[in-house]
RODO-2510 file (C-alpha; in nm, 4 decimals, decimal comma):
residues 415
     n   res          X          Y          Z
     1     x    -3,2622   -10,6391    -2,0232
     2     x    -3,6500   -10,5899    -1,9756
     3     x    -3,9025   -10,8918    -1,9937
     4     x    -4,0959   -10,9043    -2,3397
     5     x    -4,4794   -11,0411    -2,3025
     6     x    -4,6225   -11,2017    -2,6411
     7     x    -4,9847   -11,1933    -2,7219
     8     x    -5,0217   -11,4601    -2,9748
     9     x    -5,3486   -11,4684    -3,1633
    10     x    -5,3935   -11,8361    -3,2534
    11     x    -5,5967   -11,7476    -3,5553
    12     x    -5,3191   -11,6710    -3,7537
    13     x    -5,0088   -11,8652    -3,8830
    14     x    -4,7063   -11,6670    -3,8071
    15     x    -4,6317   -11,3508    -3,5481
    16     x    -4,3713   -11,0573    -3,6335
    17     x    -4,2080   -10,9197    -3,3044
    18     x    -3,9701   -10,6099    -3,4131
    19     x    -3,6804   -10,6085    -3,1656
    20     x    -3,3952   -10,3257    -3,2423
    21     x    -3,5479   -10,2855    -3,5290
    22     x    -3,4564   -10,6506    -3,6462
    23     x    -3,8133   -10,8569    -3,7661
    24     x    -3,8829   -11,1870    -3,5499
    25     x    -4,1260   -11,3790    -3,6965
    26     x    -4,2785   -11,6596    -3,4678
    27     x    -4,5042   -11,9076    -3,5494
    28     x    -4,6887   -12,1738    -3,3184
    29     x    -4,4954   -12,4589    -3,4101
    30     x    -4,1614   -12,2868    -3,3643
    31     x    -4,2318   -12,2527    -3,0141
    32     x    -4,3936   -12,5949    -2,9774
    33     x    -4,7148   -12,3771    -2,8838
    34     x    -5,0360   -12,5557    -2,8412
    35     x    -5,3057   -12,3406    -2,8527
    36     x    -5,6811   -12,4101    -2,7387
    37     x    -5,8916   -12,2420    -2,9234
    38     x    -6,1717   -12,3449    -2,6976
    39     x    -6,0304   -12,3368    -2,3419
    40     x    -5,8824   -12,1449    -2,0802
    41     x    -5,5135   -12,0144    -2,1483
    42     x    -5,2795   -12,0981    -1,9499
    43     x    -5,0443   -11,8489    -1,7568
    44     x    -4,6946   -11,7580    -1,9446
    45     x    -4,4325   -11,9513    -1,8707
    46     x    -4,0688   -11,8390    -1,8232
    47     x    -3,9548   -11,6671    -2,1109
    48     x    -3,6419   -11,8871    -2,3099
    49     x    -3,3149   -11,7602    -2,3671
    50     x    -3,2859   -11,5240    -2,6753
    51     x    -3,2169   -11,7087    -2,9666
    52     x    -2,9506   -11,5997    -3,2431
    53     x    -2,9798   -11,2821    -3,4468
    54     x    -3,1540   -11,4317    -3,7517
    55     x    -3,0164   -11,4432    -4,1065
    56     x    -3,2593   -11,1850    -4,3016
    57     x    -3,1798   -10,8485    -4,4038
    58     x    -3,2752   -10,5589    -4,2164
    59     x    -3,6109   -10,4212    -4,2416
    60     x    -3,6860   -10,0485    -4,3917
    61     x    -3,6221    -9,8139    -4,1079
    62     x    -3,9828    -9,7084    -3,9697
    63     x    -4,1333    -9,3530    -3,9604
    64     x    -3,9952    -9,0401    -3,7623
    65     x    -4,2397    -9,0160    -3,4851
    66     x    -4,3402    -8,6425    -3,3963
    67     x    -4,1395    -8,4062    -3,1881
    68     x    -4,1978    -8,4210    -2,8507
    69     x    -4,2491    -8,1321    -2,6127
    70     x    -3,9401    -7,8992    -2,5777
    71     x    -3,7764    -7,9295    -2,2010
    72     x    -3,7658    -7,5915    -2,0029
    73     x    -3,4085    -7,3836    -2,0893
    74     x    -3,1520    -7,4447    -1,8456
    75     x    -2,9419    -7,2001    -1,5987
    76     x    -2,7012    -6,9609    -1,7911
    77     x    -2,3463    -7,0720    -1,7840
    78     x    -2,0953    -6,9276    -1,5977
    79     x    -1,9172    -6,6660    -1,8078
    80     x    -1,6110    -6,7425    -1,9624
    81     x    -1,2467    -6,5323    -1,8607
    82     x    -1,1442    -6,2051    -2,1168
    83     x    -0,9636    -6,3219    -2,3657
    84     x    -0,5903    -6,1298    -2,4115
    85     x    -0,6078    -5,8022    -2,6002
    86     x    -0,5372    -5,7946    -2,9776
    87     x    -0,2272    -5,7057    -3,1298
    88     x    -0,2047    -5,2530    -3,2244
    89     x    -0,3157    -5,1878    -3,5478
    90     x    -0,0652    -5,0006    -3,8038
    91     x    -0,0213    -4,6177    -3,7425
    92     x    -0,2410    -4,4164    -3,9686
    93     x    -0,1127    -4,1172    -4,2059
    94     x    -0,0400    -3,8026    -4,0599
    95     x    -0,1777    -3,4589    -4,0905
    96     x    -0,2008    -3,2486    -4,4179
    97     x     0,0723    -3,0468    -4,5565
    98     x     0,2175    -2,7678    -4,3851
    99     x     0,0771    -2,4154    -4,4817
   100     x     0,2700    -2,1286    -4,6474
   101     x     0,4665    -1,9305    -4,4177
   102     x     0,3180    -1,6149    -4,3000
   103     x     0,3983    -1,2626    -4,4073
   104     x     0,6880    -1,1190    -4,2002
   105     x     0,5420    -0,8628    -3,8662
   106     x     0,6944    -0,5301    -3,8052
   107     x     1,0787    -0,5350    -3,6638
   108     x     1,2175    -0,3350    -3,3957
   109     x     1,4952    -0,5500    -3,1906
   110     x     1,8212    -0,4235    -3,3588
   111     x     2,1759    -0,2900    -3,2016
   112     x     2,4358    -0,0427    -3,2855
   113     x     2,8010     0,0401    -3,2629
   114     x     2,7336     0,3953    -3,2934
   115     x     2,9644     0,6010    -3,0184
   116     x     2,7185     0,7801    -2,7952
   117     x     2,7683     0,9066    -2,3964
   118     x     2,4615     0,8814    -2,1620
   119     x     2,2725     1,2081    -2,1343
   120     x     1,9628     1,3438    -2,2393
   121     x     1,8870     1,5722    -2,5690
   122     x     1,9280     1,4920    -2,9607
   123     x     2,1082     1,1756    -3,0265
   124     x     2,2063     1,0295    -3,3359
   125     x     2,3272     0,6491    -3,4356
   126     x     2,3164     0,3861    -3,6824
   127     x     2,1231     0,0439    -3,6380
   128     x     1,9480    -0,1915    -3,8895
   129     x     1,7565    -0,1166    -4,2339
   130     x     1,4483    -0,2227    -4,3299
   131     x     1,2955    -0,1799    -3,9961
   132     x     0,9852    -0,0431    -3,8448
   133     x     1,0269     0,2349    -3,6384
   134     x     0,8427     0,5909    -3,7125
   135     x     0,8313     0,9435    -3,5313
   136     x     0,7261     0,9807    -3,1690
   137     x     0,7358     0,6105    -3,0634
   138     x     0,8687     0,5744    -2,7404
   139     x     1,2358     0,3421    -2,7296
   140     x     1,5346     0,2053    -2,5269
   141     x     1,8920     0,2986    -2,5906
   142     x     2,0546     0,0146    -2,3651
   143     x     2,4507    -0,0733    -2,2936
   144     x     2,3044    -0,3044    -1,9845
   145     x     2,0673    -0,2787    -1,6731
   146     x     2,2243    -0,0078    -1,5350
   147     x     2,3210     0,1984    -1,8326
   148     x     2,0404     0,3095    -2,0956
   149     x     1,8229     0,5363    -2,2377
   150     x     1,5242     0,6265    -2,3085
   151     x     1,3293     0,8661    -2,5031
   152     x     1,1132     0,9041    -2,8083
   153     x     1,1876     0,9360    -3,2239
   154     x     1,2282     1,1994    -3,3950
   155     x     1,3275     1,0506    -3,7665
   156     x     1,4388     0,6947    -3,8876
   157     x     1,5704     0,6379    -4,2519
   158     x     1,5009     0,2726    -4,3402
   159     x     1,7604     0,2745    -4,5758
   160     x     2,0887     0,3682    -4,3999
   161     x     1,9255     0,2500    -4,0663
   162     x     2,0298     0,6281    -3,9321
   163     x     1,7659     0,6939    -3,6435
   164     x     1,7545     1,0340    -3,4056
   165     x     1,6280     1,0221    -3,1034
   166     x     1,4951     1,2387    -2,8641
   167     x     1,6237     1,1162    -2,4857
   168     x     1,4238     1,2312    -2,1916
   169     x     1,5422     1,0015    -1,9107
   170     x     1,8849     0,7815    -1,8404
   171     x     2,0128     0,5241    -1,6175
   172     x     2,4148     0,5174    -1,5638
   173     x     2,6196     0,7165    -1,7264
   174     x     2,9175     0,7167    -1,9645
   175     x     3,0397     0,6477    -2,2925
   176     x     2,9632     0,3351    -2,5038
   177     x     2,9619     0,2000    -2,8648
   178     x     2,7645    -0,1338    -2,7570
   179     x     2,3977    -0,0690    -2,8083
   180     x     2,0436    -0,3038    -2,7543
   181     x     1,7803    -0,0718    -2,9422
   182     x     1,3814    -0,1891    -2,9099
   183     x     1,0935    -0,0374    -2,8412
   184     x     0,9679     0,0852    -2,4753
   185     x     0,6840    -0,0804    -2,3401
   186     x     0,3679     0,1273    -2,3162
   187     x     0,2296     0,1185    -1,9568
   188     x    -0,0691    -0,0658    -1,9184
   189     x    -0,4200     0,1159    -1,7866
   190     x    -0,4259     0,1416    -1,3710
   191     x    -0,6371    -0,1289    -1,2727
   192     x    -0,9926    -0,0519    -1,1190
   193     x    -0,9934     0,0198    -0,6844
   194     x    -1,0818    -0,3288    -0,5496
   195     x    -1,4154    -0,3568    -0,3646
   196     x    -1,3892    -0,2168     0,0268
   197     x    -1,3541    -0,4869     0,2786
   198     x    -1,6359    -0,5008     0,5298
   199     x    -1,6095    -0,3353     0,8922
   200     x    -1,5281    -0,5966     1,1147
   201     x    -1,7248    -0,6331     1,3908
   202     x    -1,6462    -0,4261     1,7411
   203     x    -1,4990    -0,6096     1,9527
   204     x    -1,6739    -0,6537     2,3449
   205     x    -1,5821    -0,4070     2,6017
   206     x    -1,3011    -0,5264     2,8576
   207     x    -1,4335    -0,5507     3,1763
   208     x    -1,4004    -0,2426     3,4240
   209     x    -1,1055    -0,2194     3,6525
   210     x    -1,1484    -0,2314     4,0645
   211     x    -1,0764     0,0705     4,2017
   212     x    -0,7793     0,1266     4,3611
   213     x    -0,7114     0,2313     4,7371
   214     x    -0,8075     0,6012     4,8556
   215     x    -0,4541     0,7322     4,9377
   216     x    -0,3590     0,8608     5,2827
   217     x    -0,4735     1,2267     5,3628
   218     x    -0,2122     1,4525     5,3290
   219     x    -0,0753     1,6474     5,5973
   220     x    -0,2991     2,0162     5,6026
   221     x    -0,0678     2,2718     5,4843
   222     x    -0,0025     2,6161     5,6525
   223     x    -0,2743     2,9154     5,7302
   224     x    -0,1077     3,2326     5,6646
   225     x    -0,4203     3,4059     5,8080
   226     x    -0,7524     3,4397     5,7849
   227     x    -0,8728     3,3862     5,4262
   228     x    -0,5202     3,3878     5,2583
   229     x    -0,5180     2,9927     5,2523
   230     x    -0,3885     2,9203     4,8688
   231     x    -0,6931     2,6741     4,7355
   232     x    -0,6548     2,4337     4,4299
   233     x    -0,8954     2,3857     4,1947
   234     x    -1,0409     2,0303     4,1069
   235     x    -1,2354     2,0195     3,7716
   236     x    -1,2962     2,4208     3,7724
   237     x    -1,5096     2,3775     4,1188
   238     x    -1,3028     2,5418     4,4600
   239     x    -1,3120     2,3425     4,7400
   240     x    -1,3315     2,6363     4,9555
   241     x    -1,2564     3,0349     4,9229
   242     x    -0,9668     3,2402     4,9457
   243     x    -0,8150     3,6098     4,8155
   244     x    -0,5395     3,4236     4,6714
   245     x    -0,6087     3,0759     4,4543
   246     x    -0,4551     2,8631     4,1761
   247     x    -0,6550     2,6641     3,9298
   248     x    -0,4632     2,3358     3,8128
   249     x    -0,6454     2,3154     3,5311
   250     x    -0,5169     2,6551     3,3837
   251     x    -0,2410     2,7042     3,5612
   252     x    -0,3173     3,0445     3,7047
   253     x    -0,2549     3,2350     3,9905
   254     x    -0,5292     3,4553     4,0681
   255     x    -0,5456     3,7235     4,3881
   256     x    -0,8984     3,7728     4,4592
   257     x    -0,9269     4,2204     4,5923
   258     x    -0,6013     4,0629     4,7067
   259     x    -0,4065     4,3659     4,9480
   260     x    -0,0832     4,3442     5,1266
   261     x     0,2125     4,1996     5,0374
   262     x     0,3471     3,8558     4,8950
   263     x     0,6784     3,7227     5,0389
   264     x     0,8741     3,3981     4,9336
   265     x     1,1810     3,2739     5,0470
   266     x     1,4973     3,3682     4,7903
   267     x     1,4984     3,2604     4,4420
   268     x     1,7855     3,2303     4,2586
   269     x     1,6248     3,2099     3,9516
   270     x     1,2401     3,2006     3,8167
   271     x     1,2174     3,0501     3,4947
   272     x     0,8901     3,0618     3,2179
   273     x     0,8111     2,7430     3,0755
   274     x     0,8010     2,8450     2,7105
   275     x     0,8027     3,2452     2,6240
   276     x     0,7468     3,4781     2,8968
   277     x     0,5834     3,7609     2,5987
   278     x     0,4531     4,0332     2,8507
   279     x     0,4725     4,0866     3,2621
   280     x     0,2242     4,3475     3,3050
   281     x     0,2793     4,5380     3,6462
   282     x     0,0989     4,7997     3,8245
   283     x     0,2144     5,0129     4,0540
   284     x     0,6537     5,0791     4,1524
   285     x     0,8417     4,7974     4,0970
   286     x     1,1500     4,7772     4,2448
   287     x     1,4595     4,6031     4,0145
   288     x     1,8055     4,5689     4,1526
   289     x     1,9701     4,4956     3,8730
   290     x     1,8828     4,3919     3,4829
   291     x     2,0131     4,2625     3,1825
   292     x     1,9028     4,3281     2,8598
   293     x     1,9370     4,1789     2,5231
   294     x     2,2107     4,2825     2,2776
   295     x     2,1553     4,2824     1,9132
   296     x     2,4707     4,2727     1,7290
   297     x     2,4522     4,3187     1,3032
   298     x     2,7884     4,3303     1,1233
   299     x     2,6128     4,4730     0,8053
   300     x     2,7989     4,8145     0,7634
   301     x     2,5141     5,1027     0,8304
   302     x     2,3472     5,2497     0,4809
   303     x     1,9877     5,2985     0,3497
   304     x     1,7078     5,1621     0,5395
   305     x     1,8306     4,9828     0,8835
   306     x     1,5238     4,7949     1,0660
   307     x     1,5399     4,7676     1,4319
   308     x     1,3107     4,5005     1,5732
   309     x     1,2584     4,5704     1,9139
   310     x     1,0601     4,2798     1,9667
   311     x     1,4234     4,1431     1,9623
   312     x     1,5616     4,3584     2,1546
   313     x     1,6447     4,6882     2,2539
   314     x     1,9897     4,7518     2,1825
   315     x     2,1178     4,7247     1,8323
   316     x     2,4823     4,7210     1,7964
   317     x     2,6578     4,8175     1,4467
   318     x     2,9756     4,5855     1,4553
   319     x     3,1189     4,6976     1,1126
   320     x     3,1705     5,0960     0,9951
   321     x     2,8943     5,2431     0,8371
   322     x     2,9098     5,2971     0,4406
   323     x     2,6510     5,5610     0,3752
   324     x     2,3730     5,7996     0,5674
   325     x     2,1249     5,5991     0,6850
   326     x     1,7488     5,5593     0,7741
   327     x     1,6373     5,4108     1,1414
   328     x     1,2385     5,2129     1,1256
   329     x     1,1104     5,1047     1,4237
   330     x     0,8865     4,8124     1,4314
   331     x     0,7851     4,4979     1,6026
   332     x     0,9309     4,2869     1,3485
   333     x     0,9289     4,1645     0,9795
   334     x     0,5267     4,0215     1,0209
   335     x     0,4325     4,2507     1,3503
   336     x     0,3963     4,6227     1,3507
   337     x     0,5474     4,8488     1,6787
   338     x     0,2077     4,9959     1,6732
   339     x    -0,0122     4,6742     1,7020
   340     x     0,2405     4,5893     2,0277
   341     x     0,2112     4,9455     2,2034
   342     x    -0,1280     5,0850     2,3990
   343     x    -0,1807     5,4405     2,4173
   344     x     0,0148     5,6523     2,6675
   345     x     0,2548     5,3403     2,6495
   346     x     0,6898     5,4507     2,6171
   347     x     0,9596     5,2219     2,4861
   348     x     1,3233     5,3114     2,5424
   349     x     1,5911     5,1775     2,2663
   350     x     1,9492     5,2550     2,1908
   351     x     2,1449     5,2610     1,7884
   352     x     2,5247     5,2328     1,8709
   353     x     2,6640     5,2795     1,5232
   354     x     3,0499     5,2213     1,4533
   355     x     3,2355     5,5009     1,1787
   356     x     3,5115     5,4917     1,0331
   357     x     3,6937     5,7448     0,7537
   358     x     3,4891     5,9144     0,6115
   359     x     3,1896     5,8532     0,8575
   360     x     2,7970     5,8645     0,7958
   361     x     2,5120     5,9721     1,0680
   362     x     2,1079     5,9539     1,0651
   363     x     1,9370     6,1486     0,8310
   364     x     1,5420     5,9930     0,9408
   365     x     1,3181     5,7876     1,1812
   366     x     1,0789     5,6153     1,0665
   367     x     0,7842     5,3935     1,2621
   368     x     0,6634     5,0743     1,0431
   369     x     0,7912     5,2375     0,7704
   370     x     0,6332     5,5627     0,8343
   371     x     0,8191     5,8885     0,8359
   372     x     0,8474     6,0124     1,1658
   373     x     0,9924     6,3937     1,2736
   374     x     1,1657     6,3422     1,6457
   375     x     1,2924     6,5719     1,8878
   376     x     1,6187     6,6680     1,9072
   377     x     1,8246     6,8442     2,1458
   378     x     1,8306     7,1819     2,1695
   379     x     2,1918     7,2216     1,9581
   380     x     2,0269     7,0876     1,6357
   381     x     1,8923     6,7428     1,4526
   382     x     2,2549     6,5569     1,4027
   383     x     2,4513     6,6590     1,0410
   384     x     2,7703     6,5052     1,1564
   385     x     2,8982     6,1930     1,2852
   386     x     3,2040     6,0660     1,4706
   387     x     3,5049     6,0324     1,2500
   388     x     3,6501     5,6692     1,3804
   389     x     3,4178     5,6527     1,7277
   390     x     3,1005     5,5740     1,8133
   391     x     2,7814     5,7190     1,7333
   392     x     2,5103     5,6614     2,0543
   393     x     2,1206     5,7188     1,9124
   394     x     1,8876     5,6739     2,2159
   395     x     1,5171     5,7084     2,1609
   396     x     1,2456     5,7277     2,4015
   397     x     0,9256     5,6372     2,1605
   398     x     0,5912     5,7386     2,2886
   399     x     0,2313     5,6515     2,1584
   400     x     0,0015     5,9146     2,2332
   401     x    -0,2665     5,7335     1,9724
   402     x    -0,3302     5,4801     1,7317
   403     x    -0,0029     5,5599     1,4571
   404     x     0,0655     5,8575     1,6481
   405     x     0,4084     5,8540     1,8016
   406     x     0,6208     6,1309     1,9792
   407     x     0,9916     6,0243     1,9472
   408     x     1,2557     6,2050     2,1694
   409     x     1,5797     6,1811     2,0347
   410     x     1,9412     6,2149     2,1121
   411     x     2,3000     6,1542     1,9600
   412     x     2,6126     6,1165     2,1955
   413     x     2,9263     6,0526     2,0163
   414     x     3,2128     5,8451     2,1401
   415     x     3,5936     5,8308     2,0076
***
């Protein structure tokens, strides 16, 4: 409760103190006041207890006084939690009406019980009507994977479903009246080459080996004489000179104004690595023995006989002859005789044709198809042969020029 200080003006009769809005009116005498007009006032004394609330009526309530000045705005709050989510609304109406059905596309898939065995050519069956299929498109005839057909149209009659077609491949085979008819797919367009990878890069050189160790000198091989040491060639270049050398590289034994004579120890055989085609020798050469190669034909003797002496020189009829025949020399079926013979060069060759009843002899000669007149013996050019024998034709051919032979002839028969 605060202190209240009263100013009393002693020039009037009564004071009005408004407390809580309730009027107090106090005059001089209620307070037992005395006041001197004329002298010094006195200090205030202690103020009295408050007196009762007095009896009058409340006093009109006073004037609003003006607004005062608005306070600065406070910190924001801190915001409140999410509340829970609402309940789902009601489903909305579906879409619009469904449209019309479309028109119905071309058919192909149908079947057949038509009786038909796998195999190419014309073949006629019965599937469904009404469908789509015209001339030359390309279809399947299936029973399964592994039996089936396949080959183009040649007519379709929508209205019986009858359909002929032309098969040019099949799977399988067999007979069937189960049938899975549809159209072949077309093959699609080869796709374009893809793009060429790039080169990859070379990889770095390995380093170079060491060398390895010089081998040990070999032992220095026999000297025959003076200047008939045998030298081998390394890379073309002789590491020293001889009459008589051999080059590794070619494989050649070359005698160098080489004279005298050349003597091994015996050999029971020496053998040609691949075909030995010529042995050229000059001068005597001495053979103890030889064998020569045997051609045997069982083809009976008639018309034109071909002896190949690049075969061999010995052709031996195994079966009787059936009519005259004619004798051509020549190399063989793709070389001529003459393109294998020099000039002044002789071959020796021997026809031993069998006869039986009646029997048949040599009526020509001919070289590489060429007619050719031999000599004969003195008793005549042969008219006749041996009746159930042998027939012995030795030649001894001679080319004196290029085409030009001289053949001398003979016939020995042989019973």
């Amino acid at each position: 409760m605060s202190d209240i200080t009263l100013e009393i003006n002693p020039n009037v009769s009564t004071t009005q103190i408004n407390v809580n809005q309730n009027a107090i009116q106090i005059t001089p005498e209620a307070v037992g006041l005395v006041f001197n007009t004329g002298g010094i006032v006195g200090a205030t004394g202690a103020t009295g207890p408050v007196g009762a609330t007095g009896l009058g009526s409340t006093g009109a309530t006073g004037p609003v006084g003006s607004t005062g000045l608005t306070g600065s705005t406070g910190s924001t709050g801190l915001t409140g939690s999410t509340g829970s989510t609402g309940p789902i609304g009601p489903t909305g109406p579906s879409g619009g009406p469904t449209g019309a059905t479309g028109a119905t596309g071309d058919r192909y898939a149908t079947t057949s019980s038509t009786s038909l065995t796998i195999g190419t050519g014309n073949k006629t069956l019965t599937i469904g009507t009404g469908l789509a299929y015209t001339t030359s498109q390309s279809i399947v005839i299936a029973n399964s994977v592994s039996q089936s057909m396949s080959g183009l149209v040649s007519s379709y009659a929508t209205g019986n479903g009858q359909l002929i077609c032309n098969v040019q491949s099949t799977v399988g085979s067999g007979t069937y009246n189960s049938w899975a008819v549809n159209l072949q797919g077309a093959v699609g367009t080869q796709g374009s080459t893809g793009a060429t990878g790039p080169t990859g890069a070379t990889g770095p050189a390995g380093t170079s080996g060491t060398n390895g160790a010089t081998g040990a000198t070999g032992a220095t091989g026999p000297i025959a004489g003076s200047n008939t040491q045998i030298i081998f060639n390394d890379n073309n270049i002789a590491n020293g000179s001889a009459n008589l050398t051999f080059n590794k590289n070619t494989n050649t034994l070359s005698a160098n104004l080489f004279t005298g004579t050349i003597t091994t120890n015996a050999q029971p055989n020496i053998t040609s690595i691949g075909n030995l085609t010529a042995l050229n020798v000059i001068g005597t050469t001495l053979i103890q023995q030889a064998q020569e190669k045997v051609v045997s034909n069982s083809t009976a003797s008639s018309g034109t006989i071909n002896f190949d002496l690049l075969d061999g020189a010995i052709l031996n009829k195994t079966t009787n002859s059936s009519n005259n025949f004619i004798l051509n020399f020549r190399g063989n079926s793709t070389i001529t005789l003459n393109s294998i013979m020099s000039a002044n060069q002789s071959m020796t060759c021997t026809a031993i044709i069998k006869n039986g009843s009646p029997s048949y002899y040599l009526t020509q000669v001919q070289i590489d198809g060429s007619n050719i007149t031999p000599y004969w013996p003195v008793n005549g050019i042969p008219s006749s042969a041996t009746t159930n024998g042998l027939d012995l034709y030795t030649f001894n051919i001679i080319k004196t020029g290029n085409n030009t032979f001289t053949v001398v002839s003979n016939k020995i028969g042989f019973t």
